[in-house]
C-alpha positions in Angstrom: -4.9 -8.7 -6.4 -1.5 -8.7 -4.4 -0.8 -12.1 -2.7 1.5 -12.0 0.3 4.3 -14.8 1.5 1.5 -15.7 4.0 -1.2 -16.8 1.6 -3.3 -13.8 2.2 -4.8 -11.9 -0.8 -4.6 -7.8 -0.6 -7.1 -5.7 -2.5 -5.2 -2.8 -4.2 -7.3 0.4 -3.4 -6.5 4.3 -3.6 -6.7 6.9 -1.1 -7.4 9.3 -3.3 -10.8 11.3 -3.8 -12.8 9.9 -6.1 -11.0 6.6 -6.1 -8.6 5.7 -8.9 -7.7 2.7 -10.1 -4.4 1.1 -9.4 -4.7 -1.3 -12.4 -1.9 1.0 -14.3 0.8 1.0 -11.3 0.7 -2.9 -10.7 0.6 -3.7 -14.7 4.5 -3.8 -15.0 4.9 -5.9 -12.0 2.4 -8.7 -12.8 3.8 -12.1 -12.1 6.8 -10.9 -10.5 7.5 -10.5 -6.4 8.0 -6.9 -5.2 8.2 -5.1 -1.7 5.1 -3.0 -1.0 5.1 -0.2 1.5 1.7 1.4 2.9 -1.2 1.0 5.1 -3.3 -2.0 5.2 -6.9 -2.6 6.3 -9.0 -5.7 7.2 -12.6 -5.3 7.3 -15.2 -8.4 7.4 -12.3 -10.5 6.7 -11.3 -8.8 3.5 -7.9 -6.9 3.2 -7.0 -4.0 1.5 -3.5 -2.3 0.9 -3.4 1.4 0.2 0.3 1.2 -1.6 2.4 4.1 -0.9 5.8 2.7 -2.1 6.6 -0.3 -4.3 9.4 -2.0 -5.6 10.7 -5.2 -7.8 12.4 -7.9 -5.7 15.2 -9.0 -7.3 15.0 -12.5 -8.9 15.2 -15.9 -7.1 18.3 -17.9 -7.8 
Protein backbone atom coordinates (compact mmCIF):
# COMPACT_ATOMS: atom_id res chain seq x y z
CA UNK A 1 0.00 0.00 0.00
CA UNK A 2 1.26 3.56 -0.93
CA UNK A 3 -0.19 6.31 1.45
CA UNK A 4 -0.36 9.80 0.04
CA UNK A 5 0.27 13.45 1.97
CA UNK A 6 -3.55 13.50 1.84
CA UNK A 7 -4.40 10.44 3.93
CA UNK A 8 -5.57 8.46 1.02
CA UNK A 9 -4.25 4.85 0.56
CA UNK A 10 -3.12 3.72 -3.19
CA UNK A 11 -3.22 0.03 -4.24
CA UNK A 12 -0.04 -0.75 -6.23
CA UNK A 13 -1.24 -2.69 -9.39
CA UNK A 14 0.42 -3.55 -12.83
CA UNK A 15 -0.62 -2.94 -16.25
CA UNK A 16 0.90 -5.68 -17.47
CA UNK A 17 -0.70 -8.94 -18.98
CA UNK A 18 -1.15 -11.28 -16.67
CA UNK A 19 -0.65 -9.01 -13.70
CA UNK A 20 2.58 -8.93 -11.77
CA UNK A 21 3.24 -8.11 -8.66
CA UNK A 22 4.79 -4.90 -7.55
CA UNK A 23 5.82 -6.26 -4.09
CA UNK A 24 9.69 -6.38 -5.48
CA UNK A 25 9.82 -2.63 -6.89
CA UNK A 26 8.31 -0.91 -3.58
CA UNK A 27 10.54 -3.35 -1.17
CA UNK A 28 13.57 -0.96 -1.11
CA UNK A 29 11.45 1.94 -0.51
CA UNK A 30 9.35 0.71 2.46
CA UNK A 31 9.14 3.25 5.18
CA UNK A 32 10.67 5.92 3.33
CA UNK A 33 8.67 8.98 1.28
CA UNK A 34 9.24 8.92 -2.55
CA UNK A 35 7.69 10.74 -5.64
CA UNK A 36 5.47 8.34 -7.78
CA UNK A 37 4.59 9.12 -11.37
CA UNK A 38 1.64 7.23 -13.24
CA UNK A 39 -1.89 6.85 -13.69
CA UNK A 40 -4.33 6.54 -10.95
CA UNK A 41 -7.82 5.03 -10.72
CA UNK A 42 -10.69 5.20 -8.23
CA UNK A 43 -13.40 2.67 -8.51
CA UNK A 44 -16.13 2.04 -5.65
CA UNK A 45 -14.11 4.20 -3.54
CA UNK A 46 -10.87 2.22 -3.81
CA UNK A 47 -7.74 3.62 -5.47
CA UNK A 48 -5.27 2.17 -7.49
CA UNK A 49 -1.89 3.67 -8.86
CA UNK A 50 -0.42 1.97 -11.97
CA UNK A 51 3.41 3.37 -11.13
CA UNK A 52 5.24 4.24 -14.18
CA UNK A 53 8.16 6.32 -12.50
CA UNK A 54 9.31 6.32 -8.91
CA UNK A 55 11.84 7.95 -6.89
CA UNK A 56 13.26 8.47 -3.16
CA UNK A 57 12.50 11.85 -1.61
CA UNK A 58 15.35 13.07 -0.07
CA UNK A 59 15.20 13.06 3.84
CA UNK A 60 13.42 15.53 6.15
CA UNK A 61 15.56 17.81 8.08
Amino acid sequence: MILADDGTFYLPISSDMPATGQNERLMKFAGDSVSIRGKVFERGGAHAAVIEEMNAEPAAR
